[in-house]
N, C-alpha and C positions, 0 to 999 in steps of 0.2 A: 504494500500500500504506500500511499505518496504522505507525506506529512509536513507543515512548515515548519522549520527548526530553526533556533538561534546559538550564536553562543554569545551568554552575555557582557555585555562590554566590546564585541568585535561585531557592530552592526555589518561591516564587510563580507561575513561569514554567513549570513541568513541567506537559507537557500530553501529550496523543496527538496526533500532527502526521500530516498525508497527506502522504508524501513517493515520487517517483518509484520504480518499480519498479528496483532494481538489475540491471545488464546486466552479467555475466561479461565477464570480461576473455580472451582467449587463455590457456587451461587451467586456468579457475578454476571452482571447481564454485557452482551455482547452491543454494541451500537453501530449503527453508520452514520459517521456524521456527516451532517447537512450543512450546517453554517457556522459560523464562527463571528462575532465581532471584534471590533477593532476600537480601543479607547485608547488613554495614554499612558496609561501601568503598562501595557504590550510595549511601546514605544521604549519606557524607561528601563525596563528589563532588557531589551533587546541593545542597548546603550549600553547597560553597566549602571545604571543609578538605581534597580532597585532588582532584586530577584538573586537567586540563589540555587549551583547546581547542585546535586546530590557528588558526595565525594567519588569520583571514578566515570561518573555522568559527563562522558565527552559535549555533547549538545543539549538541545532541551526542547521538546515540542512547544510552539507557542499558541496564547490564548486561551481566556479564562470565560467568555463570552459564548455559550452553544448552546445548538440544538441537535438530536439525534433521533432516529428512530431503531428502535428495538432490532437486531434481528435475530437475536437469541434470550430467551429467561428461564430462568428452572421454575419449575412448575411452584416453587413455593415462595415466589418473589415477592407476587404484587404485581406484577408486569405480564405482558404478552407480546409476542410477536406484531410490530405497528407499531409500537404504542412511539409516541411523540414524547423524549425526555429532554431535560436539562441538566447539566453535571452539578454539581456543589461544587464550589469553589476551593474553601478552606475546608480542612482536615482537621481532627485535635489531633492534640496532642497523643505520644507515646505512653505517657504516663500513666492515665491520663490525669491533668490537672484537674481542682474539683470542677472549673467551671464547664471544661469540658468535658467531663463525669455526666453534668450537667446539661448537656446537648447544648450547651450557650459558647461554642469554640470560638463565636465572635469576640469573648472578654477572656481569652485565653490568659491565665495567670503566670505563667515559665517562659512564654513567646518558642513554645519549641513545636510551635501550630508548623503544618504543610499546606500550600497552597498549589491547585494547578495551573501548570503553564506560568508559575509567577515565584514559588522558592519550592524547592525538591520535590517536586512531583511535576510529569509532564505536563502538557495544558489540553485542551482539545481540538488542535489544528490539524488533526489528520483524519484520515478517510475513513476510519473504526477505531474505537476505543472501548475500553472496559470500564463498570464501574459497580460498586456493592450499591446492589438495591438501597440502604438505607443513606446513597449517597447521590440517587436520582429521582429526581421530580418529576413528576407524571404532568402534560401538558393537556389542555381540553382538544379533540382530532381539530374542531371549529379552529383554534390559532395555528397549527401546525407548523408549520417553519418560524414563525413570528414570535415564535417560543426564544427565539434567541433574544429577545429585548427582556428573559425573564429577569436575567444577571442582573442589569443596572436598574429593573424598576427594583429588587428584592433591596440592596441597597436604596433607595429610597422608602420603599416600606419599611424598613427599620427606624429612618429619619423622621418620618411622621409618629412613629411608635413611638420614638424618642419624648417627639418633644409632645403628644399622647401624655406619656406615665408624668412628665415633669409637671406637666399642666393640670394633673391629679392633684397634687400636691398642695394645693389652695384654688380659688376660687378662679378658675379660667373659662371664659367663655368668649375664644377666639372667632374675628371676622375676616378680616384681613390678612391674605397668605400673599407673602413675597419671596419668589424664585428666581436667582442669580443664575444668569444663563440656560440659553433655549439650544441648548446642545442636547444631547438625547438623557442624559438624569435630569438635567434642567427641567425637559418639558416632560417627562416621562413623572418629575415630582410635580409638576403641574399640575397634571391627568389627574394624579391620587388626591390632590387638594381639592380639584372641582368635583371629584366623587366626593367629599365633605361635604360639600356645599357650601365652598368659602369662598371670599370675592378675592379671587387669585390675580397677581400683576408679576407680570415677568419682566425680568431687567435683563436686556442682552444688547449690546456695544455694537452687535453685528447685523447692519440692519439690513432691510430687502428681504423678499422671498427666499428659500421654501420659511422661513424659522420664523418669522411674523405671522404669515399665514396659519402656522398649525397654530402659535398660542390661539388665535382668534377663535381659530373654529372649538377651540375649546370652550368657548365664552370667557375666556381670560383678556386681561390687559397686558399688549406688548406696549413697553416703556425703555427707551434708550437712555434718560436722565431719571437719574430718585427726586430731580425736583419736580417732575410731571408724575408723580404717583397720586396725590387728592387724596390721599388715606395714610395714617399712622400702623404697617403690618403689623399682629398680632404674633405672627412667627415669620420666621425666615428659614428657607430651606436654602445653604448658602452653596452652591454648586462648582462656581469660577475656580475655590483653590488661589485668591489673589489675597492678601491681605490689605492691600489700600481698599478695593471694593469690601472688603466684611469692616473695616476700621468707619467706612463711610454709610456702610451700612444702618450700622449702629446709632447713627447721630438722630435715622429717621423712623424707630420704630418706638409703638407702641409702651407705655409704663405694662411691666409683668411682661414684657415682649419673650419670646424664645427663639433663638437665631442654632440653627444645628449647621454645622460645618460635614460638608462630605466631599469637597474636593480635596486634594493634595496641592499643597500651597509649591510642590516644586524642592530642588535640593539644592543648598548652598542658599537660600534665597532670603535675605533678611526684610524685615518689615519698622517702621519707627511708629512706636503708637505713643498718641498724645495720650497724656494723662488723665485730661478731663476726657476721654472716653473710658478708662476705668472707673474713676471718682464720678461721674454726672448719668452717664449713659446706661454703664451696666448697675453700680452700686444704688445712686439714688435713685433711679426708675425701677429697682426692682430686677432687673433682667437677668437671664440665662443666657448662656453660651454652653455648647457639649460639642462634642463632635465625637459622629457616627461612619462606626466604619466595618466595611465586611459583613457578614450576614447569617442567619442560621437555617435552618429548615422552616422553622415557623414566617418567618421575612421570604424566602421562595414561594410558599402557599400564599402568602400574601398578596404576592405580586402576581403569582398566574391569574390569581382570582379580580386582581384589579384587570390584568389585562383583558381577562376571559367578558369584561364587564364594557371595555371599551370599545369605540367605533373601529373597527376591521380595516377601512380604510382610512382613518386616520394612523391607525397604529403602521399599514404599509406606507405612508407618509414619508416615516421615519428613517428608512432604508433609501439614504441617496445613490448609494451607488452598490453593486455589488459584481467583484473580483472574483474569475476566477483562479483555482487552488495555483496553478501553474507560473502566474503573475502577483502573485497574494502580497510581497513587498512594496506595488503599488498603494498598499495601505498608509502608509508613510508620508503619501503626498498628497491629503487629502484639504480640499479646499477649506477658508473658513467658515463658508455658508452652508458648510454640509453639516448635517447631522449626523447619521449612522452610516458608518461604511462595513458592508460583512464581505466574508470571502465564501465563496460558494465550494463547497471542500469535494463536489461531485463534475462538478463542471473540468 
């Protein structure tokens, strides 16, 4: 079978590699995969800024983003032949620690979690993979490939969880949802906001079509300035990974506001934050800040069932371009107006 492989740090080295057909293990289901997406964790693994091989792991399959369909399952899976799955990402630990004891390996206590396609475990960027039933999500047949968007909405169903339990916590009764960038978690945390039924405004710097038009058809506000918002957010789902945008954030939400951080601010990248945004903004208005990251089984259910819920063609919206397996480094040069680029791992 064919697979995209990196070695990290020698972006030079990414290639399509022929690599042995994967043979199941005793109760593991067998898959073909179908798609793969492309964010910027792929990107920074394939560089050397973030990812991890296993010791004696000459290369590493990439991509943490998939969808597959079934073509093997032991009869005592849960699974059948067809069926539409998505991988889990993170692993627990060996150990395991308690929290991964705990089925919560997103708040892994040792950091000696596995991820695929991203630190010691391959990813899903090849043409068949394996994975233990209690490490694939079952997709509705109705989304079928679309399954690949399961990855970054489940990271956002966590983020709404987030800030969900904080808002427990005392007397919250949020109106106003503001989402920093209309990139695919950006608008993908959108979607899950207007299933709340909160008066959602998207901030994204990058104007024009397709990324204005999907917030709209959400019935969300696209907004290029926080001084054209007409509303104090009640949460913020912070997406960009910028620290001048979350520092300016801050200046315009709501007292008791909750602002959840799920981009990666980047590596080496320093930020100067004014003080009266600790002292004014977060302290005396009351505010939160947390940041959400990675995801569990319950954040995957979450997210098929937001997508299972959304419009079909808006959710193919979301797929600007799509690579085939052969050309897959093409992902690298993806416009700014684009939202989701997949690679088609059959094509």
């Amino acid at each position: 079978m064919k697979a995209a492989t990196v070695v990290p740090g020698r972006p030079e080295l990414s290639a399509v590699t022929e690599l042995p057909d994967p043979v199941p293990q005793p109760g593991e289901l067998l898959v073909q995969g179908l798609l793969v997406g492309f964010c910027g964790i792929d990107r920074d693994v394939t560089e050397g800024a973030h990812g991890l091989l296993l010791p004696g792991q000459g290369r590493m399959v990439l991509f943490h983003e998939s969808v597959g369909r079934v073509v093997h399952a032991p009869a005592i899976s849960g699974f059948q032949e067809g069926d539409y799955v998505v991988g889990v990402v993170r692993r627990p630990d060996p150990q395991p620690c308690e929290a991964c004891a705990a089925g919560q390996w997103d708040f892994c206590l040792n950091g000696e979690y596995t991820e695929c396609g991203i630190t010691g475990l391959d990813g899903f960027g090849a043409q068949q993979w394996t994975v233990e039933p209690r490490f694939a999500i079952k997709v509705t047949p109705a989304l079928g490939d679309l399954g690949v968007l399961a990855e970054p909405a489940s990271v956002v169903a966590k983020a709404w969880e987030q800030a969900d339990s904080i808002g427990r916590r005392a007397y919250f009764a949020p109106r106003h949802a503001l989402v920093t960038s209309a990139g695919s978690v950006g608008l993908l945390a959108a979607l899950l906001g207007t299933q709340r039924g909160l008066d959602v405004h998207v901030l994204d710097h990058v104007t024009g079509r397709p990324r204005s038009d999907l917030v709209r058809a959400l019935g969300a506000a696209h907004h290029t300035s926080l001084d054209d918002l007409g509303c104090e957010p009640d949460v913020v789902i912070e997406a960009t990974g910028s620290g001048k945008v979350l520092f300016e954030v801050l200046r315009h939400t709501a007292r008791n506001a909750i602002t959840v951080l799920t981009g990666i601010t980047g590596h080496h990248r320093t930020t100067s934050v004014p003080a009266e945004v600790i002292n004014n903004e977060l302290m005396l208005d009351n505010d939160v800040l947390v940041i959400s990251a990675s995801a569990n089984l319950r954040h995957y259910n979450q997210a098929v069932q937001a997508l299972a819920a959304a419009d079909r063609n808006w959710l193919r919206s979301l797929i600007s371009r799509r690579i085939p397996l052969g050309a897959w480094t093409d992902v690298f040069e993806s416009g700014p107006g684009e939202v989701k680029v997949v690679v088609d791992l059959q094509a």
